[in-house]
Backbone bond lengths (Angstrom), bond angles and torsions (degrees), N, CA, C in turn:
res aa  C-N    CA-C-N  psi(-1)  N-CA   C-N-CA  omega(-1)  CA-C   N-CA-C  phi
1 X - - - 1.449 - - 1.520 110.97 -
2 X 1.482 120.04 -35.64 1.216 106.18 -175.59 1.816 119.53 -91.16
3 X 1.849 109.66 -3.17 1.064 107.94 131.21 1.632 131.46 -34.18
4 X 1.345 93.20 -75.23 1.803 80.96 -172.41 1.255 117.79 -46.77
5 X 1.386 122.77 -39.37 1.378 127.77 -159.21 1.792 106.33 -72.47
6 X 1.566 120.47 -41.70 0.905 130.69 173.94 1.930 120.63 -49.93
7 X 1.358 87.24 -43.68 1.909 103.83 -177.20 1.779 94.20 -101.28
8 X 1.202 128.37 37.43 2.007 120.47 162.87 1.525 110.27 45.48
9 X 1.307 113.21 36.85 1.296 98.55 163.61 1.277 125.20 -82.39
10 X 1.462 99.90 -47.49 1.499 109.19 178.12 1.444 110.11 -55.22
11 X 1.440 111.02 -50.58 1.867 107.84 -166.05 2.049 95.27 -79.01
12 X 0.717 126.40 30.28 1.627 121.78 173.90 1.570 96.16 -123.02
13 X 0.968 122.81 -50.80 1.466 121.94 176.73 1.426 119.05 -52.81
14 X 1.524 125.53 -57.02 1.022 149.32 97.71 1.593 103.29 54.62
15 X 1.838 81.84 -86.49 1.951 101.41 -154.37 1.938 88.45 -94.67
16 X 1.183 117.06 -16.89 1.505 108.84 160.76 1.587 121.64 -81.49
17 X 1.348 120.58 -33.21 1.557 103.38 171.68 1.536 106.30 -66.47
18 X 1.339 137.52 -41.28 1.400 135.29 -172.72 1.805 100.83 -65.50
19 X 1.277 140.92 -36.97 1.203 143.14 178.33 1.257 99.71 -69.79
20 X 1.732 142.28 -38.13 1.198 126.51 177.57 1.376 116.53 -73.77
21 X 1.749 120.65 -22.90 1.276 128.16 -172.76 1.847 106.85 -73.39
22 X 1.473 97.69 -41.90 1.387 103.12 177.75 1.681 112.35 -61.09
23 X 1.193 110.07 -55.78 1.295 124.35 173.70 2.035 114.70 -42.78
24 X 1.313 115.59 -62.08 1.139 111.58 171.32 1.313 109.68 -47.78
25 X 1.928 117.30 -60.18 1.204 109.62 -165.02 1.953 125.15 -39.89
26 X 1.723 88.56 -49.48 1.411 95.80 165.52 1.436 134.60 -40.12
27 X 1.186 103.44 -52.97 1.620 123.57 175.47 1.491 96.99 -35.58
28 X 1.742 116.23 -75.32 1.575 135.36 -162.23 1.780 93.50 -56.51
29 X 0.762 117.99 -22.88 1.818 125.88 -177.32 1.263 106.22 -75.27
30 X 0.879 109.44 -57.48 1.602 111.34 179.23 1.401 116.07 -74.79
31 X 1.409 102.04 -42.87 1.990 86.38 -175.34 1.900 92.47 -92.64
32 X 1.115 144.31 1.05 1.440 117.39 140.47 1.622 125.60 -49.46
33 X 1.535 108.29 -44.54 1.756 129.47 -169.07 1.744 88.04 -67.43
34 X 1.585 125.17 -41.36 1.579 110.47 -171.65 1.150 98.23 -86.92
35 X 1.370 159.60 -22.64 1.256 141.22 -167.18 1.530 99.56 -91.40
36 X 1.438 125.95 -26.72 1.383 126.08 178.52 1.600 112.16 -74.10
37 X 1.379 114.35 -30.46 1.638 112.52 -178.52 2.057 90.63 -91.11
38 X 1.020 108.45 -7.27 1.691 91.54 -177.97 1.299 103.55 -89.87
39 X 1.327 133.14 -14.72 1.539 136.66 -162.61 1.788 88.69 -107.46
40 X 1.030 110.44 -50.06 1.682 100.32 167.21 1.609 120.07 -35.73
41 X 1.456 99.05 -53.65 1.697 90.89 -179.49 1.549 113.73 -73.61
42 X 0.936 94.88 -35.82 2.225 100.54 -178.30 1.800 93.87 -65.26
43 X 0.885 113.60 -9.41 1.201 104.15 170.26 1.666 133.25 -88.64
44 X 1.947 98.54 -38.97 1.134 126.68 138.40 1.832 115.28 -33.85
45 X 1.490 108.27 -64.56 1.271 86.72 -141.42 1.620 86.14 -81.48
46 X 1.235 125.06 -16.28 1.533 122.17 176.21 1.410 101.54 -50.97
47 X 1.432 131.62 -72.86 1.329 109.18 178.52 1.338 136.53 -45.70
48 X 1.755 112.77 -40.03 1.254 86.25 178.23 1.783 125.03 -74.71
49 X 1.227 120.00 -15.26 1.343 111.90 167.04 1.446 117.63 -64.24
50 X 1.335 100.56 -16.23 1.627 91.91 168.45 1.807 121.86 -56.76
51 X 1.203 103.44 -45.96 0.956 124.21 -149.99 1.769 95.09 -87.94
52 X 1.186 104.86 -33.33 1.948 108.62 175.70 1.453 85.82 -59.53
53 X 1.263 122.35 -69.18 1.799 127.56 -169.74 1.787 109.53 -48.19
54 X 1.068 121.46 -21.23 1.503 110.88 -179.14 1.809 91.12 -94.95
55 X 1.114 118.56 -22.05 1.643 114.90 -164.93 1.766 91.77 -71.37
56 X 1.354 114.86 -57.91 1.305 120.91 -172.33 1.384 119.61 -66.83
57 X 1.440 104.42 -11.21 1.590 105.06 -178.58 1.136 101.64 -83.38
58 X 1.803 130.98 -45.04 1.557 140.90 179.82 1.845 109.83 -58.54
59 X 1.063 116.01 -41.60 1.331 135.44 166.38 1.900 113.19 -51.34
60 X 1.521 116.73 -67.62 1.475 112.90 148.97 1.136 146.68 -29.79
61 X 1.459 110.41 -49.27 1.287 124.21 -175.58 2.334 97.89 -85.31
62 X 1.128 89.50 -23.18 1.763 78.22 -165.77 1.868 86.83 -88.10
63 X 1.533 122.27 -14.38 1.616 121.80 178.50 1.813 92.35 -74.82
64 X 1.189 122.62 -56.52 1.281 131.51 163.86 1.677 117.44 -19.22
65 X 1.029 113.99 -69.94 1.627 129.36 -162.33 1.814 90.50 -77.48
66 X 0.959 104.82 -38.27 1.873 92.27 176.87 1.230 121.65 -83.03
67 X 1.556 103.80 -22.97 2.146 107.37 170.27 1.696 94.93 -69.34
68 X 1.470 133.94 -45.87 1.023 135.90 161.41 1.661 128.88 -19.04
69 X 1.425 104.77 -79.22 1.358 135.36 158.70 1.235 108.14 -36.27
70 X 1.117 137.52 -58.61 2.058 158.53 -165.45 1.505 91.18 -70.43
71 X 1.160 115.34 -67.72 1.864 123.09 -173.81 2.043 90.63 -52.66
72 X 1.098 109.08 -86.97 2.000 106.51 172.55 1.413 100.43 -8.68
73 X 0.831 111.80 -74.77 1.932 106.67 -158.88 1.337 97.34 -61.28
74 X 1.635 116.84 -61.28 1.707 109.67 -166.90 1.567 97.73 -37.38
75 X 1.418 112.60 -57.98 1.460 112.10 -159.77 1.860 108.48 -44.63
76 X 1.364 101.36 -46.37 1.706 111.96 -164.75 1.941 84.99 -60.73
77 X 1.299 120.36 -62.22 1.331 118.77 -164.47 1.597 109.67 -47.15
78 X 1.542 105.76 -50.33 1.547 103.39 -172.61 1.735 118.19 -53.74
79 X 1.458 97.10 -35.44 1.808 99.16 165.27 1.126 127.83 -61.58
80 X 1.481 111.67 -34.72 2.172 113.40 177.56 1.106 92.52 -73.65
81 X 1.753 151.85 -24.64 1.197 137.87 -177.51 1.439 100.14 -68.87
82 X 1.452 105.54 -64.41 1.634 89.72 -170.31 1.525 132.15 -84.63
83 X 1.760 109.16 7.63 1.549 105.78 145.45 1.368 116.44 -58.16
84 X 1.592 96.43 -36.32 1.808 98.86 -166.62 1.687 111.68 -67.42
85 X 1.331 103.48 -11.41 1.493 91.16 -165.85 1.427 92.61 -97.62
């Protein structure tokens, strides 16, 4: 034993398992920090499609109420035609 200790085996092993611990830890640090800024944007972009989808729904419904409106008149017009006729 006091071989090893004399020739750094022990303290290299040592100071290499703590460099792999640091090292992994880092790793898990970072790909926590990228999956947290990647769910940030999907979160981003989830809202804003929300918000395209409520634009187009208000947009439909007001294309809606004027095909509505358009059909009303044809209807009123198609009757003065055929009083007229």
């Amino acid at each position: 034993m006091d071989d090893l200790m004399n020739d750094g085996t022990i303290p290299l092993l040592v100071i290499t398992a703590i460099a792999l611990v640091v090292i992994w830890q880092a790793g898990a640090h970072w790909r926590a920090k990228t999956l947290a800024s990647r769910e940030a944007e999907y979160r981003a972009l989830a809202g804003r499609a929300l918000r395209v989808q409520e634009v187009a729904g208000d947009q439909l419904a007001r294309i809606t109420d004027q095909i509505a409106e358009f059909n009303n008149r044809m209807s009123v017009i198609e009757g003065i035609l055929k009083d007229v006729e």
